[in-house]
PLY file of the C-alpha trace (Angstrom):
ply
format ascii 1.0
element vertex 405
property float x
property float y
property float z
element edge 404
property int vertex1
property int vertex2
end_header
32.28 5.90 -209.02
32.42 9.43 -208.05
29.60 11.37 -208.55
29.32 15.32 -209.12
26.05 16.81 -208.57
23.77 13.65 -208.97
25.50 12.86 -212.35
28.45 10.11 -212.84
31.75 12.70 -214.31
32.16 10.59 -217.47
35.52 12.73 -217.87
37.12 11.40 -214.42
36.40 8.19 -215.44
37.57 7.90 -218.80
41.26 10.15 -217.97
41.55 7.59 -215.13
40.92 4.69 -217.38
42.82 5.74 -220.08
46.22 6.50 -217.29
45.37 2.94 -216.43
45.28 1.32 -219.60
48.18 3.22 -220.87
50.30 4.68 -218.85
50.12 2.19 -215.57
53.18 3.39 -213.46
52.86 6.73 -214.83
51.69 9.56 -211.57
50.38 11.68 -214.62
46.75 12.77 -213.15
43.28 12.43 -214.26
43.26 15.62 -216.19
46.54 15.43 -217.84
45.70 12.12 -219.23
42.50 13.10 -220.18
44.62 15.85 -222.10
46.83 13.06 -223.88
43.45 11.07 -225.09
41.64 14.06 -226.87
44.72 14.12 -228.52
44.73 10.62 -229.72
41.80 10.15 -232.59
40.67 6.51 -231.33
40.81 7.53 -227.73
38.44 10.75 -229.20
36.16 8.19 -230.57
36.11 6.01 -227.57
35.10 8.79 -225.32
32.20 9.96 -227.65
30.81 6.57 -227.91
31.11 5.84 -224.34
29.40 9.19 -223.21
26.43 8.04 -225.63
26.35 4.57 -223.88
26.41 5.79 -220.40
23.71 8.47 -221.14
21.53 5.85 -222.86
22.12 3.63 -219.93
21.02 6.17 -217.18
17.96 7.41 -219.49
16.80 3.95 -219.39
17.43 3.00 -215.82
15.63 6.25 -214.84
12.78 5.34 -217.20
12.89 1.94 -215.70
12.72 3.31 -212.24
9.80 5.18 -212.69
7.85 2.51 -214.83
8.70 -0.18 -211.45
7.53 2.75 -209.01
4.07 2.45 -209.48
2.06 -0.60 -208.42
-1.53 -1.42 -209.26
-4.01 -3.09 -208.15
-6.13 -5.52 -208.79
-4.19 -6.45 -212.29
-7.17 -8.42 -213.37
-10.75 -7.66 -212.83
-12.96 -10.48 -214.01
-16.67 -9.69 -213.71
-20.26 -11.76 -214.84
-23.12 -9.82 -215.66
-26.28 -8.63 -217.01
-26.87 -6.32 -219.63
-28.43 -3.24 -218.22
-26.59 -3.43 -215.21
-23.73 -1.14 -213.25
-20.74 -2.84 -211.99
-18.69 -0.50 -209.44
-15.06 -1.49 -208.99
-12.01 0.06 -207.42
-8.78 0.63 -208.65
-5.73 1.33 -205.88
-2.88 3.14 -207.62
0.56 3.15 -205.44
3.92 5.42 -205.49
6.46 3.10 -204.59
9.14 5.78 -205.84
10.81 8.51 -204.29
9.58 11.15 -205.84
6.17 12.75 -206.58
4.22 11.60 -209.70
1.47 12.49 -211.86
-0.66 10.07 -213.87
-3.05 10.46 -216.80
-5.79 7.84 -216.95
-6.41 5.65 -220.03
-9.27 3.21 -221.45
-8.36 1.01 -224.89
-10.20 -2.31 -225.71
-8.15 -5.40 -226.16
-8.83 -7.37 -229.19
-6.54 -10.28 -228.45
-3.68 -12.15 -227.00
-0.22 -12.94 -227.93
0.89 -16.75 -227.92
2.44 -15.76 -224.31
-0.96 -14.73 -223.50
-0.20 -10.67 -223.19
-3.54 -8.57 -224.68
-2.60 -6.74 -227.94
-4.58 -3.72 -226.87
-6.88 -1.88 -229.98
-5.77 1.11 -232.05
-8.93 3.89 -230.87
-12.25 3.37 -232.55
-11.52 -0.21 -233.71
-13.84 -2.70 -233.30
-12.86 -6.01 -232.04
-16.81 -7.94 -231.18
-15.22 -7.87 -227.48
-15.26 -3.69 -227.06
-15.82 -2.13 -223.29
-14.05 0.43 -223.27
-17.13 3.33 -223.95
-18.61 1.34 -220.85
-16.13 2.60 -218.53
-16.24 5.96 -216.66
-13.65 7.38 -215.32
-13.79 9.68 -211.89
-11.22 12.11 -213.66
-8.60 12.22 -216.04
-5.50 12.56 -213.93
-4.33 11.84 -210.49
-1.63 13.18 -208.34
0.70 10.40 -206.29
3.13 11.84 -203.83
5.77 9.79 -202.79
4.55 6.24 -200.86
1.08 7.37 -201.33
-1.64 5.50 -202.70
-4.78 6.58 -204.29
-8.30 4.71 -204.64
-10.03 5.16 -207.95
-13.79 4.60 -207.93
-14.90 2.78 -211.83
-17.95 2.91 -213.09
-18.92 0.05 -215.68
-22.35 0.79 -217.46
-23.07 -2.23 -219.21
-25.68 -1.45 -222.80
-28.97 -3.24 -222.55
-27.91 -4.27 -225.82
-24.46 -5.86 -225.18
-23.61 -9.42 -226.46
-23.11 -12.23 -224.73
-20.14 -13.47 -224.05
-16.24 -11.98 -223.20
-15.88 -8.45 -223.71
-12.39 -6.63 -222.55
-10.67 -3.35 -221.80
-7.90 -2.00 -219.62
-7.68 1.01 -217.70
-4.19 2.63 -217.59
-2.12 4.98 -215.54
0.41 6.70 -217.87
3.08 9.45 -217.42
1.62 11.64 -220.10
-1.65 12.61 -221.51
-0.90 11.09 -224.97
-2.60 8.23 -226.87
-0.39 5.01 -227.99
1.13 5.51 -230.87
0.81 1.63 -232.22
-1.16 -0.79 -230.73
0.29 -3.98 -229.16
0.86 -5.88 -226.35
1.10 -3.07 -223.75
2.97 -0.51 -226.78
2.36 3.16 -225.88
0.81 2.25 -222.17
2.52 2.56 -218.16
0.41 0.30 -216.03
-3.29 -0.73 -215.50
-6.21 -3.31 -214.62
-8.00 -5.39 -216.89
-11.29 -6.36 -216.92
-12.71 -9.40 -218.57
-16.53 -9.18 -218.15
-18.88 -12.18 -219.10
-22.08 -10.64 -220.57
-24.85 -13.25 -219.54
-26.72 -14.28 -222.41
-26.09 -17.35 -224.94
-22.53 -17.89 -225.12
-20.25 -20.37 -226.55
-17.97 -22.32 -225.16
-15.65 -24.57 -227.44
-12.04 -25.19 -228.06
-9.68 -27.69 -229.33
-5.84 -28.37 -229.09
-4.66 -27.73 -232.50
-0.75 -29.17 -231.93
0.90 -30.65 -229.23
4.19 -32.29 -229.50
7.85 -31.48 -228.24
10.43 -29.48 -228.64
12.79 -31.93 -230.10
12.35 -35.48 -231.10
15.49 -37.15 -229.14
16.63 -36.16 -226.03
19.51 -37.88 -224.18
17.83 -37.35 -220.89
14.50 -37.17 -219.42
14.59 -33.20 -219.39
11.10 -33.02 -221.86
9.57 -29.73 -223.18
5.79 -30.17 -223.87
4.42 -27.36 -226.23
0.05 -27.23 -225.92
-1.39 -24.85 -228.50
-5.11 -24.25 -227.68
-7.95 -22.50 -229.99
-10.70 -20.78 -228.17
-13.81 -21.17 -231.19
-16.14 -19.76 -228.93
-17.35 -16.23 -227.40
-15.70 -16.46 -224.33
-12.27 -16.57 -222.22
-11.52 -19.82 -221.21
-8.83 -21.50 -218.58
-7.96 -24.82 -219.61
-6.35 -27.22 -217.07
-5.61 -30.78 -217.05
-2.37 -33.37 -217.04
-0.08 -34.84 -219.57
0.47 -38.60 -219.14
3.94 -40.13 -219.69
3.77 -43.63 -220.80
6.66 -45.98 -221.37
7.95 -48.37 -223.74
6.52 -51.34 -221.97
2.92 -49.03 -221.11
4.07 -48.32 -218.26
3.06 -44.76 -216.62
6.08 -42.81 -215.38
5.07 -39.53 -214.83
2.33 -36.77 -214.49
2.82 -33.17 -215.51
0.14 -30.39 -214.71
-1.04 -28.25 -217.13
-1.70 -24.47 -216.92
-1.23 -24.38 -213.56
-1.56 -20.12 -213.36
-4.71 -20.77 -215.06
-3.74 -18.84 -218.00
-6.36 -17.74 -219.85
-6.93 -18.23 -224.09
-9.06 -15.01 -225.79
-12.31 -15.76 -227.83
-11.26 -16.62 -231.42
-7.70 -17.06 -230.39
-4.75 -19.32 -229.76
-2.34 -19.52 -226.86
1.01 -22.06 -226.65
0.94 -23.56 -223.46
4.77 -24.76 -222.17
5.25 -27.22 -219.72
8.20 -29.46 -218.83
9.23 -32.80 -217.41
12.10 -33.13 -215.39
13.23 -36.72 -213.97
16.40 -37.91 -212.39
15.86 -41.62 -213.43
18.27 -43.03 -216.34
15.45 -43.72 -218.90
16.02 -45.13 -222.47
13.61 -45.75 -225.75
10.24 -44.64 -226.87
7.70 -42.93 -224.88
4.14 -41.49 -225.64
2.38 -38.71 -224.30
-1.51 -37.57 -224.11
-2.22 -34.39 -222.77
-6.00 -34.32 -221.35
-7.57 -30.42 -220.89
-10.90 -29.61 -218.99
-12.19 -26.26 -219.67
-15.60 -24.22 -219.52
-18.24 -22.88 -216.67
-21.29 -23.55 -218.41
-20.45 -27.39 -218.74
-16.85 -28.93 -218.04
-15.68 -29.99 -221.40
-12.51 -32.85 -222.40
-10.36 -32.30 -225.19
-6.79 -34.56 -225.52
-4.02 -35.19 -227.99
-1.07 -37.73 -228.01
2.21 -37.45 -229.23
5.89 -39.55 -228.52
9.54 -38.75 -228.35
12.47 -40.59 -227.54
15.21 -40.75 -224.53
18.40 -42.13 -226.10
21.77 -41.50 -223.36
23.92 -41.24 -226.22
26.71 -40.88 -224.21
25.94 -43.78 -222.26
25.30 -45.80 -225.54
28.70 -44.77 -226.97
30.52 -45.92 -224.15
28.80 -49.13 -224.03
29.28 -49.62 -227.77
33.33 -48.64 -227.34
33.59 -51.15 -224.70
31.95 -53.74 -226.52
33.89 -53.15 -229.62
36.99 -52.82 -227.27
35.83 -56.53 -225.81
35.41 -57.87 -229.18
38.62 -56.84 -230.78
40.23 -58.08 -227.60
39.18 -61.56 -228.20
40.06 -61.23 -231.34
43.62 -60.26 -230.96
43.95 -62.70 -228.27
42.68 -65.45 -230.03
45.12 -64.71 -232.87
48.03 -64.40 -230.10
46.90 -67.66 -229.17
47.62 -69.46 -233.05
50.53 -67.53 -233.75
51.79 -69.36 -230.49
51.23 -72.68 -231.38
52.23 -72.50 -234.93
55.51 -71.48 -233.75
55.31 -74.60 -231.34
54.48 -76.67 -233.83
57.11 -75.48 -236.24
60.17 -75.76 -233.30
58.30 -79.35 -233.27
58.71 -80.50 -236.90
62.36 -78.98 -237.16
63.39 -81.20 -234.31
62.18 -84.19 -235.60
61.99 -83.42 -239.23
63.48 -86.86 -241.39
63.96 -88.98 -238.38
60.69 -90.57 -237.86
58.64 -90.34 -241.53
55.31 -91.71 -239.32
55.76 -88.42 -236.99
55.98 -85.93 -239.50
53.01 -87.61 -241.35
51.06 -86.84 -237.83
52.46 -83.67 -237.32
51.09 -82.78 -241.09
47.00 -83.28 -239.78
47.87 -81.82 -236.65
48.78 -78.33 -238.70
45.90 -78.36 -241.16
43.51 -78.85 -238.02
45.31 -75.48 -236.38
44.94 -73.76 -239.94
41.31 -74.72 -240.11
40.49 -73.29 -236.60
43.06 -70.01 -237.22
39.77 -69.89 -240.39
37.06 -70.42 -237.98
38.24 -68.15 -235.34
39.02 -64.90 -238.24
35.09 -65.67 -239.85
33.70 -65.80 -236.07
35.24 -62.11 -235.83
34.31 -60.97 -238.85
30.96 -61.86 -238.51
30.57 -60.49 -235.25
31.89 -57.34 -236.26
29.47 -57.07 -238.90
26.42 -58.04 -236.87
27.48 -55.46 -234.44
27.55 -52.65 -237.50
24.06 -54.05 -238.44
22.59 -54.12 -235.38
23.62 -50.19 -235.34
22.29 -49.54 -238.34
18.71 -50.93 -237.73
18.77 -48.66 -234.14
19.26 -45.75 -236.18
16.74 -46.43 -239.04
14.20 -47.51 -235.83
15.47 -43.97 -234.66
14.94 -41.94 -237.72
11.71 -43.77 -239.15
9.71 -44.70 -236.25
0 1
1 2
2 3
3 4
4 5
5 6
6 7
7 8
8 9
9 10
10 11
11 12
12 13
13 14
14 15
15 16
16 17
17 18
18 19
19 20
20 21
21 22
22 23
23 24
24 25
25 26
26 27
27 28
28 29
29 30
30 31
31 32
32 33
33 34
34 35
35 36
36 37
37 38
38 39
39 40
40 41
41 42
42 43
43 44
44 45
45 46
46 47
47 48
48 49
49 50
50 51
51 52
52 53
53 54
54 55
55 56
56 57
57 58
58 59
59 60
60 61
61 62
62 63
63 64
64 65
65 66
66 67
67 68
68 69
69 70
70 71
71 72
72 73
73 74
74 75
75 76
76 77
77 78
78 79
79 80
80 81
81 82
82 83
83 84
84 85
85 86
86 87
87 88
88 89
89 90
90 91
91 92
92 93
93 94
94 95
95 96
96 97
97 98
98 99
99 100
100 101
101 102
102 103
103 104
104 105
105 106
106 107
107 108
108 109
109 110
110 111
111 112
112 113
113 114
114 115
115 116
116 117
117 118
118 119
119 120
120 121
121 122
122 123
123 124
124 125
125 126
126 127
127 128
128 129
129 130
130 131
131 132
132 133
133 134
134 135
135 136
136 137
137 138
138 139
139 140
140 141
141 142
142 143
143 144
144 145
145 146
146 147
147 148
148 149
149 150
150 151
151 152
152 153
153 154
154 155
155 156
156 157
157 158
158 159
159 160
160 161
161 162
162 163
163 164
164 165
165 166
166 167
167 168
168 169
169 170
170 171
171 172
172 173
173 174
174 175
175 176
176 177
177 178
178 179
179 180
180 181
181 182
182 183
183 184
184 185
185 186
186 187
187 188
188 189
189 190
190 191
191 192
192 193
193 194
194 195
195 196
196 197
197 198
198 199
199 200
200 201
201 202
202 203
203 204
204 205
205 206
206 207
207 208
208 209
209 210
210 211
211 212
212 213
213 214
214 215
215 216
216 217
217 218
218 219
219 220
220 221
221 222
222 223
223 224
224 225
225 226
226 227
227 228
228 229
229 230
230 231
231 232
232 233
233 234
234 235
235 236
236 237
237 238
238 239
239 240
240 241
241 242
242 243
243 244
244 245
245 246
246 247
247 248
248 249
249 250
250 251
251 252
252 253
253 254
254 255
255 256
256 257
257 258
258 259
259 260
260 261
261 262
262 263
263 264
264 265
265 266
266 267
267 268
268 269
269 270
270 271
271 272
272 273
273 274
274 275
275 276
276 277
277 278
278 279
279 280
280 281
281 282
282 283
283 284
284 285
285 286
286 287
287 288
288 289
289 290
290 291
291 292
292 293
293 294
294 295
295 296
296 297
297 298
298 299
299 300
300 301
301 302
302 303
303 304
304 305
305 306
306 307
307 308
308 309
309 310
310 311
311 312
312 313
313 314
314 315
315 316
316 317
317 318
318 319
319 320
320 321
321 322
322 323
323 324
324 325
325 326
326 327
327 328
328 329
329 330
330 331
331 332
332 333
333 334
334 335
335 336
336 337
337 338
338 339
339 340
340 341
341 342
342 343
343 344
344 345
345 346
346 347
347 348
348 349
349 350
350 351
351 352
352 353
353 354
354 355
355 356
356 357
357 358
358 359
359 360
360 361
361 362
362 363
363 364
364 365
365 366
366 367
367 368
368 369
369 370
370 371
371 372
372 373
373 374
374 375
375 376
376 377
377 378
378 379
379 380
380 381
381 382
382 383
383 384
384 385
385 386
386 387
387 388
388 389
389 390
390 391
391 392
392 393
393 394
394 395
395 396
396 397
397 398
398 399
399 400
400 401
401 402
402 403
403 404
């Protein structure tokens, strides 16, 4: 696109699309058919609400731009210690962008996590039982980044001699102006910061259980399984649980191992977090399985907690051409079988017209001889029908198994 003075000319583009669209072999220029679409109402409307689009769209990239230019780190500071004590730490703020920035500094407790495990940060002077924040001293209350720069900011953490034991958290932020989050949230109102997770020594708790695991769905037609953990943290301090689901077969047979938590995600005191794992297997696998998920957590003591749950692989597909060919076999024999009769009833009735009055003793043997082909013509339609409705039976039962298992 041409650009005019840093700025895309929305005009240009728009008489040059509508020429385009409208008038393709027409030399007509730019302008003049930007003259023919103001006079058009829709075309009027369409330029208006393309304008607001492509404003939108460069307000956000920009925003974007400037949000991705500046890098922090450490992200996460996690610290143990005593109350009474004064932990130093160092933040190092970079300008990735091009152009010069300046950045306010922020503190705001955290008084939980999300299900995806981002901190829903507290609205000012709440109290979660985790607070930090009025521990924290900042060096100063803005910064100044030039372009590729990167500054180092010194953080003091006085810890009360009257601080709880167990997790308490904060955040330090860099933001782009020196106003306070209007709602709290997972990260509403902020730019970009640390956190710190500090472990007060003292008597802490340390329990947790897995309040659901299962899957996503019940049947799946191929071994492509998504295992959902949800973990409760029922004690006073952040935990990382890690451990293994076990895939068992039909038969008990163990077909697979998936790990668990592998970023060693972290689940806040008195919270929940939904763990997703999956696993993916290019075997053709059929029936029921069962799975137990097994979790280690804790520093004071390595603690166990497990659940089971099952699913099903069923290669529907597979199935249904199986059962088509089958039915396609059956109905094969069938016909074929009835082919067959229809033959030798004809045989037998060119037979009896060829000899029919002449010999009284051969039509007298010819008369068993057509009741026996009658009785199997019988036999052969009941073993059909029979088979066909074991076959419908035998589906039935798979899906009641299916539904009820």
């Amino acid at each position: 696109m041409k650009k005019e003075d840093g700025k895309i000319s929305i005009t240009r583009q728009w008489g040059k699309f509508w020429r385009v669209l409208n008038f393709p072999d027409s030399p007509c220029s730019e302008k003049v058919c930007m003259k023919k679409l103001l006079k058009n109402p829709l075309g009027l409307i369409c330029l208006l609400f393309s304008t607001g689009i492509v404003a939108g769209i460069q307000a956000v990239e920009a925003q974007e731009q400037e949000i991705v230019g500046i890098q922090v780190t450490p992200p996460i500071i996690e610290v143990r210690a005593d109350p009474g004590e004064v932990v130093e730490e160092t933040i190092h703020v970079t300008n990735r962008g091009e152009g010069d920035q300046t950045l306010f500094l922020k503190t705001s407790d955290i008084k939980g996590t999300t299900q995806a495990g981002q901190p829903i940060f507290a609205e000012e002077g709440e109290l979660t039982g985790f607070e930090m924040s009025s521990w924290i001293k900042l060096p100063q209350d803005e910064i100044e980044l030039k372009s590729g720069g990167t500054e180092h900011v010194p953080i003091k953490i006085h810890i009360p001699e009257d601080a709880s034991p167990g997790g308490h958290f904060a955040g330090v932020f860099f933001t782009r102006e020196p106003i306070a989050p209007k709602e709290s949230g997972a990260g509403v109102g902020f730019g970009v910061g640390s956190v710190f997770t500090f472990r007060v020594s003292g008597e802490t708790q340390e329990e947790a259980r897995i309040r659901s695991f299962y899957t996503k769905k019940v049947v799946y037609q191929k071994p492509k399984i998504t295992f959902l953990t949800q973990i409760e943290n029922e004690g006073n301090v952040l935990i990382r649980p890690r451990g293994l689901i076990e895939i068992w077969d039909t038969f008990g047979n163990e077909v697979a191992k998936v790990e668990v938590n592998e970023k060693r995600g972290a689940v806040f005191p008195g919270g929940t977090r939904l763990l997703e794992e999956v696993w993916n297997s290019s075997k053709i696998s059929m029936g029921r399985y069962r799975a137990i998920v097994s979790l280690v957590y804790g520093e004071e003591g390595r603690k166990t907690i497990s659940q089971s749950t099952s699913f099903w692989i069923i290669p529907l597909r597979i199935i249904g051409i199986g059962a088509v060919i089958i039915l396609v076999f059956i109905l094969g024999i069938g016909l074929g079988v009835r082919l067959y009769i229809k033959k030798k009833m004809q045989e037998l009735q060119a037979l009896n017209q060829k000899v029919g009055g002449y010999h009284h003793k051969k039509t007298r043997e010819i008369e068993p001889t057509l009741l026996e082909e009658e009785g199997r013509r019988g036999f052969f339609a009941k073993l059909i029908k029979t088979t066909l409705t074991m076959f419908a039976i035998s589906i039935a039962i798979f899906l009641l198994l299916l539904l009820f298992a």
